[in-house]
Legacy VTK file of the C-alpha trace (Angstrom):
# vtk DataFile Version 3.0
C-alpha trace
ASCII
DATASET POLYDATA
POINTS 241 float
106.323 -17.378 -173.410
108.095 -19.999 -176.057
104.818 -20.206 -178.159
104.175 -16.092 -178.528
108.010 -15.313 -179.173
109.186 -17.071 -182.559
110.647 -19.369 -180.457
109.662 -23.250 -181.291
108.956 -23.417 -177.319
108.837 -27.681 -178.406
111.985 -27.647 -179.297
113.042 -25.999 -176.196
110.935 -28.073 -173.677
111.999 -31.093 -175.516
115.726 -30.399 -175.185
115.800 -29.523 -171.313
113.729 -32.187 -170.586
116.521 -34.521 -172.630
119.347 -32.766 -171.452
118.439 -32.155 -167.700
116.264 -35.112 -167.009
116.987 -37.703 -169.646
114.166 -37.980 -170.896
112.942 -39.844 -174.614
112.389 -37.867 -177.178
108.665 -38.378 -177.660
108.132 -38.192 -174.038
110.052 -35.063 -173.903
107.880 -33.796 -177.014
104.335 -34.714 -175.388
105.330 -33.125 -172.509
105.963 -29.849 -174.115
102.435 -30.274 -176.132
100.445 -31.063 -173.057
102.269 -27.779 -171.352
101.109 -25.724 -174.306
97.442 -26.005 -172.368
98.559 -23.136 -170.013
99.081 -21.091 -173.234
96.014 -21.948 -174.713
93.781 -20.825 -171.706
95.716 -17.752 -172.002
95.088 -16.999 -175.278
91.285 -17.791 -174.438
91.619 -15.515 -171.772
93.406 -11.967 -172.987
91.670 -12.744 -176.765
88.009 -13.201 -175.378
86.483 -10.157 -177.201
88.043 -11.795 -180.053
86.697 -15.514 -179.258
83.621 -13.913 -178.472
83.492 -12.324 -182.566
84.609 -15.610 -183.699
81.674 -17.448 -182.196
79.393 -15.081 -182.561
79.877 -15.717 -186.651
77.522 -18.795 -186.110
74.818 -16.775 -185.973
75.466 -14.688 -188.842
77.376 -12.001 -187.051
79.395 -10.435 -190.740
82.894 -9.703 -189.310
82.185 -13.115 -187.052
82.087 -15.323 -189.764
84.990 -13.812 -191.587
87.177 -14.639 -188.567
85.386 -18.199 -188.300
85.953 -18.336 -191.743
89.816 -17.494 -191.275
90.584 -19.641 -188.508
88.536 -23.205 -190.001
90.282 -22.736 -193.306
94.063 -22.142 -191.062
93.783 -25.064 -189.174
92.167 -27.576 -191.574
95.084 -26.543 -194.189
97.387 -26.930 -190.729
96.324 -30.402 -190.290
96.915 -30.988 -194.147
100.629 -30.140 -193.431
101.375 -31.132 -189.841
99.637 -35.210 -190.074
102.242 -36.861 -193.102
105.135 -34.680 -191.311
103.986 -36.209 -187.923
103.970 -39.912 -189.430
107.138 -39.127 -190.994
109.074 -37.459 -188.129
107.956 -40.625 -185.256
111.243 -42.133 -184.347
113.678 -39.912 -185.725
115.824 -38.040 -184.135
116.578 -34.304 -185.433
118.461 -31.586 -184.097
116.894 -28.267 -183.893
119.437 -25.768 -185.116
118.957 -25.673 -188.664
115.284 -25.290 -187.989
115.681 -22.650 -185.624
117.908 -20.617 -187.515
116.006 -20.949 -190.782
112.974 -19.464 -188.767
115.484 -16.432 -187.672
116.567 -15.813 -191.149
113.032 -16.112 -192.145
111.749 -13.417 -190.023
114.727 -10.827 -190.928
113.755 -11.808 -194.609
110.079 -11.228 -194.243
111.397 -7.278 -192.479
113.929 -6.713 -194.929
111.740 -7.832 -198.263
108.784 -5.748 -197.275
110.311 -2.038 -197.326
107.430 0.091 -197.008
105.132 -0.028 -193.857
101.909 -1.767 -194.210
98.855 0.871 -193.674
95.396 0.253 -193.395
93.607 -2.785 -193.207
94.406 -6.314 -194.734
92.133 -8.132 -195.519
91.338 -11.609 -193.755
90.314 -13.558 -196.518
90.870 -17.633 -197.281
94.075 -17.250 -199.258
95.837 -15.668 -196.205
94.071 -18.138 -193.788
95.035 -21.500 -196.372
99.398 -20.040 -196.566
99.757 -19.250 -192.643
97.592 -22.661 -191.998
99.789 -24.977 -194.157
102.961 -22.745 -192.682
101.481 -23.284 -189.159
101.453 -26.949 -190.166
105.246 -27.265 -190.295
105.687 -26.338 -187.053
105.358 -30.117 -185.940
108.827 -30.220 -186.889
111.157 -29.846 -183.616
113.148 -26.138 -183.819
110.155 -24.486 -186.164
108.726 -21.726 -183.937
104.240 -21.974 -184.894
104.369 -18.236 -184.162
107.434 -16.965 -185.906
106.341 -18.655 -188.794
102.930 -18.069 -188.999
104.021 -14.513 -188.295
106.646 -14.011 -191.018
103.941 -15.695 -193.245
101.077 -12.753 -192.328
103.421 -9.862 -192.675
104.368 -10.950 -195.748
101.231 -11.195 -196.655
101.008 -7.830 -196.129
99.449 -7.602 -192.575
100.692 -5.164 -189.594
102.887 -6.983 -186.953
99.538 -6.009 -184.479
97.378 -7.835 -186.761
99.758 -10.498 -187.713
100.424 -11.214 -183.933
96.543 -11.351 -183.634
95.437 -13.721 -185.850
99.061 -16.135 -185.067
97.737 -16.039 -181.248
93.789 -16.782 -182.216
95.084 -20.212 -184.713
97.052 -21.162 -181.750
93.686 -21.732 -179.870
92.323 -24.729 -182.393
95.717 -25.816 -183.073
96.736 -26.153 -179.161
93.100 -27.836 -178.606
93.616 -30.331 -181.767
97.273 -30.881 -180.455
95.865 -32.580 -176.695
95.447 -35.615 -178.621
99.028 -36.199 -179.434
100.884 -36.982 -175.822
99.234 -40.194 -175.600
99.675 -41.339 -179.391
103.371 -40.385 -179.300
104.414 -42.283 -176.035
102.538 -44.640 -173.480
104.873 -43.633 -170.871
102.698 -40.416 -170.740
100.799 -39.112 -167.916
99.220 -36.365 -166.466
100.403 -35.466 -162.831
100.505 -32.429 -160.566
103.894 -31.261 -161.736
102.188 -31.762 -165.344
99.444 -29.423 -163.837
101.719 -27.362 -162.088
103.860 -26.252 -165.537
100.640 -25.864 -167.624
99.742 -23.180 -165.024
103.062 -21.815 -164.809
102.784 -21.414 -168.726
99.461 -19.805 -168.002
100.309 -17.345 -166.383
103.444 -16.814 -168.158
102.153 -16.232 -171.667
99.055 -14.031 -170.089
101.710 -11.341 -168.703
103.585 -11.997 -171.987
101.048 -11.918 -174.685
100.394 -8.093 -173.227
103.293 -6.918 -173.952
104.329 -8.577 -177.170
101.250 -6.783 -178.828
101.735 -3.623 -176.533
105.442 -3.613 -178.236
104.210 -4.112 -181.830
101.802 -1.378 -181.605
104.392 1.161 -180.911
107.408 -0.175 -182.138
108.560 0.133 -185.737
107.738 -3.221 -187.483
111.621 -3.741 -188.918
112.911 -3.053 -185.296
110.691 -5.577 -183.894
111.003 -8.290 -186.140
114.773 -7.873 -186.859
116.569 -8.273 -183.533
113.685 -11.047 -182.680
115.373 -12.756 -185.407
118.979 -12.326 -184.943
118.167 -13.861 -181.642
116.546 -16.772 -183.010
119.283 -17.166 -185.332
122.131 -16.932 -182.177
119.748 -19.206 -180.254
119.740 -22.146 -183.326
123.801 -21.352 -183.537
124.522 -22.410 -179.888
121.958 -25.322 -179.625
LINES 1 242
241 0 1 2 3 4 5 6 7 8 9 10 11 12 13 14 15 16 17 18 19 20 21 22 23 24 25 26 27 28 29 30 31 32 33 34 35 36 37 38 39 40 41 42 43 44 45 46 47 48 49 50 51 52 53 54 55 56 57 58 59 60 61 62 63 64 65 66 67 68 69 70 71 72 73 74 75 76 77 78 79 80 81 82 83 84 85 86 87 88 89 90 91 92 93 94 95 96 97 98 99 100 101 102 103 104 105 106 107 108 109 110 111 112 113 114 115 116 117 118 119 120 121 122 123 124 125 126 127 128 129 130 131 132 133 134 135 136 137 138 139 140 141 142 143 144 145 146 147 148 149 150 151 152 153 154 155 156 157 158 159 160 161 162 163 164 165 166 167 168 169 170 171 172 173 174 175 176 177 178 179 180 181 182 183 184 185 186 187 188 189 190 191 192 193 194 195 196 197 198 199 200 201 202 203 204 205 206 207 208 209 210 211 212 213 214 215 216 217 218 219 220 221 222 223 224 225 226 227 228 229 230 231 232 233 234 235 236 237 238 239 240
């Protein structure tokens, strides 16, 4: 559920798996990347009318291609961002509450700044697609939630939370895919078991029951009461890590 909420569900893997089993820190990171799978084919699986569009813009399909369009230019300008923060970051060790925090505060912000409702349509064009791609990009960094940010990012862009939460869930595909090849570059300690399998699955099924009702809940709910608390809790959560 870590990677719908704008919750940087790395960071929180990564500390219980220090904290309860002792484990490294770039162990405990490619463990929470490789569980990020269950998400993925969760994603793949509520979104599929939506994966369906996307590929069908290879063969010309018009509102296809736009959303192929959207989601090559968001995770190339990701990868632009995340690779010199992941060279950067190997080794260090950083704590996750000013991260997590500044994604709270980021989230009220992106409410508070935008005082009239969004209405109508937004367009998905390759400005939108380049900011939330380099913004998805940070979320390398331990404590930076990928979906709060990229969320705060589309709003503020001047997308509906619906929409916003739409797109942020379809670049999570290509991002979680591209991600697979980190676990064994960050540790050689890393390896794939059945507890490995059984999380992913757990996180599976997790995010499909989840991913409902996150989108159910921006649909009806008004967009400053939805992304408000959701960030006074991320804010309380950074405080007390």
């Amino acid at each position: 559920m870590g990677e719908w909420l704008p919750v940087s569900s790395e960071g929180l893997v990564t500390l219980f798996s220090r904290l309860m089993f002792g484990s490294g820190f770039e162990y405990a990171l490619s463990v929470a990347i490789w569980l990020h799978l269950g998400t993925l084919f969760s994603a793949l699986l509520y979104l599929r009318k939506d994966v369906r569009l996307v590929l069908q813009g290879f063969t010309g399909d018009k509102e296809g291609r736009r959303l192929l369009r959207f989601l090559t230019v968001a995770t190339l300008s990701s990868a632009v961002s995340a690779a010199p923060l992941l060279l950067l970051l190997r080794g260090l060790e950083l704590s996750d509450r000013p991260f997590t925090v500044m994604v709270g505060f980021l989230l009220i912000g992106t409410a508070l700044v935008q005082r009239q409702p969004v209405s109508g349509e937004q367009s998905i064009d390759t400005r939108s697609a380049l900011v939330a791609g380099l913004l998805q990009g940070l979320s390398i960094m331990p404590g930076i939630s990928r979906s709060g940010i990229t969320l705060a990012a589309l709003v503020g862009l001047g997308f509906n939370v619906r929409d916003a939460l739409r797109l942020s869930f379809l670049m999570s595909i290509p991002a979680i895919a591209a991600a697979q090849i980190l676990p064994p570059l960050l540790t050689s300690e890393f390896a794939v078991s059945f507890e490995m399998f059984a999380g992913a699955f757990a996180a599976f099924v997790v995010g499909l029951l989840t991913v409902k009702m996150l989108l159910s809940a921006a649909e009806r709910i008004d967009r400053r009461l939805f992304m408000i608390p959701l960030g006074l809790a991320i804010v309380l959560l950074g405080l007390l890590l």
